[in-house]
One Martini backbone bead per residue (centre of mass of N, CA, C, O) as a GRO file, in nm:
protein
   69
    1UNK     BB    1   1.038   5.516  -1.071
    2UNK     BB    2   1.243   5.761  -1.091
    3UNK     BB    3   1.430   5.896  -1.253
    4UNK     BB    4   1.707   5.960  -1.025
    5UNK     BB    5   1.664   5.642  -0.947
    6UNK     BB    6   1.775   5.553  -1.200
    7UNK     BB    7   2.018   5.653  -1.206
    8UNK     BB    8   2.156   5.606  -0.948
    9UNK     BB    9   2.132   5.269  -1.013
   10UNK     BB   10   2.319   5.281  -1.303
   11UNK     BB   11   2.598   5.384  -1.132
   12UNK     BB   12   2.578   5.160  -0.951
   13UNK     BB   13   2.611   4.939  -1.129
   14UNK     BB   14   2.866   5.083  -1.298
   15UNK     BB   15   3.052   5.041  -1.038
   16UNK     BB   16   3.037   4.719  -1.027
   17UNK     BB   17   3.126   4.639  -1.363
   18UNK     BB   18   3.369   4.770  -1.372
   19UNK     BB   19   3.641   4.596  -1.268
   20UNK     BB   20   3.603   4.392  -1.467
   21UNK     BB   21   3.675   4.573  -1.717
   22UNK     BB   22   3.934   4.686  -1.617
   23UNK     BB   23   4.065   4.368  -1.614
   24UNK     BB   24   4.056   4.374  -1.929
   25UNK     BB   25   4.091   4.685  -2.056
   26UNK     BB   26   3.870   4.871  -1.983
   27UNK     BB   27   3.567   5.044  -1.977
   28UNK     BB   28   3.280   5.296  -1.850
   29UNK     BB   29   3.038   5.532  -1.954
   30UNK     BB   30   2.827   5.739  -1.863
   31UNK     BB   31   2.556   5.955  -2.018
   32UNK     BB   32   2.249   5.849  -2.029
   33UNK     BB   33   1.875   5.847  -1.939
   34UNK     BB   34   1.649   5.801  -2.226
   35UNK     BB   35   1.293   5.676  -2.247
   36UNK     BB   36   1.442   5.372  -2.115
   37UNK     BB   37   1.787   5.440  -2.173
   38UNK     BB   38   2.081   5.347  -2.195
   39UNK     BB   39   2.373   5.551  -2.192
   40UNK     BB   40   2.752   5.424  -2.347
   41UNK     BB   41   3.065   5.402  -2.303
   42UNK     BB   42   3.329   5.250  -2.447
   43UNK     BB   43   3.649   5.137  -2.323
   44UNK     BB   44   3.901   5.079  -2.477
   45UNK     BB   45   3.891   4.681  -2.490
   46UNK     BB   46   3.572   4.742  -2.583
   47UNK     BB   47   3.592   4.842  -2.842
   48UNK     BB   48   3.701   4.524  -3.004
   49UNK     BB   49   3.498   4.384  -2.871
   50UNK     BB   50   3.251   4.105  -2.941
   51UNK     BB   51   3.134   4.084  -2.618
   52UNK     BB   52   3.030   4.346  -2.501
   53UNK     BB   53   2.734   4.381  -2.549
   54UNK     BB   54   2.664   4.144  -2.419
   55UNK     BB   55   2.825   4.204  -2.110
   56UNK     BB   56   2.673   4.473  -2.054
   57UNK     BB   57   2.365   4.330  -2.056
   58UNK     BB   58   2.389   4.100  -1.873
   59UNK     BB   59   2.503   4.247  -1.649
   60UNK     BB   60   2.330   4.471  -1.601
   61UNK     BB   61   2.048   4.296  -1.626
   62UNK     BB   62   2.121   4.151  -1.322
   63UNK     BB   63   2.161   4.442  -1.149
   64UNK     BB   64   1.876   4.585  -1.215
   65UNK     BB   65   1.679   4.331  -1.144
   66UNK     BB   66   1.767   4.295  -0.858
   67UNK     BB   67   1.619   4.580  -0.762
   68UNK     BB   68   1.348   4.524  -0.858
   69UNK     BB   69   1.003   4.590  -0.708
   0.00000   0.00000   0.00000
């Protein structure tokens, strides 16, 4: 896969686990992908959340093993 359907992935996949996570009174932004890191910030009531980093990576590695062809 290249670098530019990486991120466009990566865009789609937080696209669809924002909702999620504004429900809860958060939010993400993507900020890079780079060296096969991907780089985001979050937002609101997920910087307090000691449970971000677990749903960021669990929801998101689901979202994206799902893509991998």
């Amino acid at each position: 896969m290249k670098n530019d359907e990486t991120v466009k992935l990566i865009k789609k996949t937080i696209k669809k686990i924002r909702p999620y996570l504004i429900a809860d009174g958060g939010d993400i932004d993507f900020i890079k992908y780079e060296d096969g890191l991907v780089y985001v910030k979050l937002l609101g009531a997920c910087l307090g959340c000691s449970s971000s980093g677990d749903t960021i990576t669990t929801v998101s590695y689901t979202h994206l093993r799902a893509h991998e062809t």
